[in-house]
C-alpha positions, 0 to 999 in steps of 0.5 A: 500500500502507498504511504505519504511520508511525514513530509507529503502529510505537511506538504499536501494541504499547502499543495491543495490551497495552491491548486485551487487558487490557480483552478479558480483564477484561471476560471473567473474570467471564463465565469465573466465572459459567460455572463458579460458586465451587468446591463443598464436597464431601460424601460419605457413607461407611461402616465395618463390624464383622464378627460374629468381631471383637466380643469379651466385656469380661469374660473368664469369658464363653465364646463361639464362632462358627456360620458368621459369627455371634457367640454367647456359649455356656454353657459357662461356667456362666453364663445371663446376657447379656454385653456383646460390643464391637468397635473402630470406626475412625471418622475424625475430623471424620465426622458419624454418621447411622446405626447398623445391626446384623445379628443373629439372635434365635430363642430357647426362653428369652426371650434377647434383644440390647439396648444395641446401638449406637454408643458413646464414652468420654472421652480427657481428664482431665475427661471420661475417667470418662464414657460417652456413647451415640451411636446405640443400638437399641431391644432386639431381642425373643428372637422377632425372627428374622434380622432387621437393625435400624437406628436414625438418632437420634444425638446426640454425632454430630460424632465427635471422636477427640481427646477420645473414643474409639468402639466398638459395642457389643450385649449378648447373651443365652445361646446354649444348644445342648441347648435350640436356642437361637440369639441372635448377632451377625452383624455392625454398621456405622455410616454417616457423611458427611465434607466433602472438607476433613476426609478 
């Protein structure tokens, strides 16, 4: 039967440690080309206003809801278009690619939605009397129908909540019911992508 001598017992666990040591080095780098470098994640996301959530800016326009559309009515004695807004909740960081709103123009006098888009005005003591487009519609024509209308020139897409604040925005003519006018809002989302490292 083979026996180790005295000195094979010593020497054989400091072979033992040596051995594994260069086992595992020269497998580490097979491990790391089998896996690659960690991947940045980006994903594309999403957020929506619905119709009974924009409201006037001004407080004499009255307006009411037909199923989910928004409309400014003429009850108060007033043919103008008014701007209608509603508060979007974009993270921080988000790059803005798209501005979709959903809306109706079917009008007997000419009623039409313009300046529909993404906008955003400043936070700081520099920049808080400026506002700034982010993505804006071309105007929605009176005769357009249901229609859902989208825009993917942005500028001023890197959304920072810091020093801006966001908001979208559609100013609409006059839904006059004795004239079977219809002009409103369904609704307005804007789409967004957003590394794994920011959210």
């Amino acid at each position: 039967m083979f026996r180790f001598s005295a000195l094979g017992r010593t020497l054989r666990p400091v072979f033992m440690v040596v051995l594994g040591a260069v086992i595992a080095a020269g497998a580490t780098p097979a491990i790391a080309a089998l896996h690659g470098p960690a991947a940045t994640t980006t994903q594309t996301r999403s957020v929506s206003c619905q119709g009974r959530n924009f409201h006037p800016v001004f407080d004499y326009v009255t307006f009411s809801m037909y199923v989910n559309e928004m409309v400014q009515t003429a009850d108060s004695g007033s043919s103008a278009a008014a701007p209608f807004v509603c508060d979007v909740d974009l993270p921080n960081k988000a790059v803005v690619t798209t501005v979709q709103f959903t809306v109706l123009a079917n009008s007997l006098t000419a009623a039409t939605l313009d300046q529909c888009g993404l906008y955003r005005s400043g936070l700081t003591t520099a920049n808080v009397n400026t506002t700034q487009q982010v993505g804006v519609l071309a105007t929605i024509g009176s005769n357009a129908g249901l229609t859902r209308r989208t825009t993917t020139t942005i500028t001023n897409g890197i959304v920072d909540t810091t020093n801006w604040a966001y908001w979208l925005q559609c100013r609409m003519g006059v839904t006059n019911n004795f004239a079977h006018d219809n002009v409103g809002i369904y609704g307005a989302d804007v789409v967004y992508r957003i590394s794994a490292a920011n959210g």
